[in-house]
N, C-alpha and C positions, 0 to 999 in steps of 0.2 A: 197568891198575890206576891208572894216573897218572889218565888221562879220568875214572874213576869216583869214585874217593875224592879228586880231586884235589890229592894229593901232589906232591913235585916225585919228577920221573923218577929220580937218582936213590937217592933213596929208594926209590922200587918193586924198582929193582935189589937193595937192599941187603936187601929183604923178603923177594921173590920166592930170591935166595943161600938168607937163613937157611932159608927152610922147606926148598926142597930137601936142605940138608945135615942139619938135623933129621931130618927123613922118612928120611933114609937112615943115618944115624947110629943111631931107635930100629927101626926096619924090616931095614936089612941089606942083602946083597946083596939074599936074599929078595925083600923090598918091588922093589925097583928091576928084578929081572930081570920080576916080576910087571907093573910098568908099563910097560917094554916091549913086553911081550907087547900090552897093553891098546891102546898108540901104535899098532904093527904092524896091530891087528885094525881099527881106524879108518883106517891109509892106506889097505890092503885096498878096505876100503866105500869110501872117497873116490873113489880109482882106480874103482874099477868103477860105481860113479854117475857118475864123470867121463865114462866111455865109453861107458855107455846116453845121458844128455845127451846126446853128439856122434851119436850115429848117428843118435837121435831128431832131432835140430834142424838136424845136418848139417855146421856149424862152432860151434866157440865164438869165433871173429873177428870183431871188429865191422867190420872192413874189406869194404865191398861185392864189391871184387874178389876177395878172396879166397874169398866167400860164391860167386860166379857162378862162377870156377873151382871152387869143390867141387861144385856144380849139374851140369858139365858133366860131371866126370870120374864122377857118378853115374849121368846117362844114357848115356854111354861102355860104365861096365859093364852098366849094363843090354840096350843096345844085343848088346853080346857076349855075352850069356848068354840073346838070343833068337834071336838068329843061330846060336848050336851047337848048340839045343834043333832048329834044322831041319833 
């Protein structure tokens, strides 16, 4: 909020407090258990996009090494899962 509106930081803190304690002041537990839920159903999706990404791409490291060890230890398993198919 600071970047955008260009306030000083904190201010945004002092914003960002009131509306929370608003919001749950005229909402209630209510509102807030209900936000929860909504936070949860987005790590949910985050996490599982995270893990399609990695299996798709292989790593999310930008470290070469550690890109060429996930390489290996993919033809490793593949390797063994053609070898007990015989």
């Amino acid at each position: 909020m600071s970047v955008v509106l260009d306030f000083p930081f904190s201010v945004c803190v002092w914003i960002s407090a009131a509306v929370a304690i608003i919001y749950t002041l005229l909402g209630g537990l209510y509102s807030v258990a209900y936000t929860d839920i909504v936070q949860l159903i987005l790590l949910f999706i985050s996490l599982v996009s995270l893990l399609l990404a990695t299996q798709l791409i292989g790593t999310t490291s930008p470290n070469p090494l550690c890109q060429i060890r996930c390489i290996k230890i993919i033809i490793h398993v593949q390797q063994l899962s053609v070898s007990s198919r015989l």
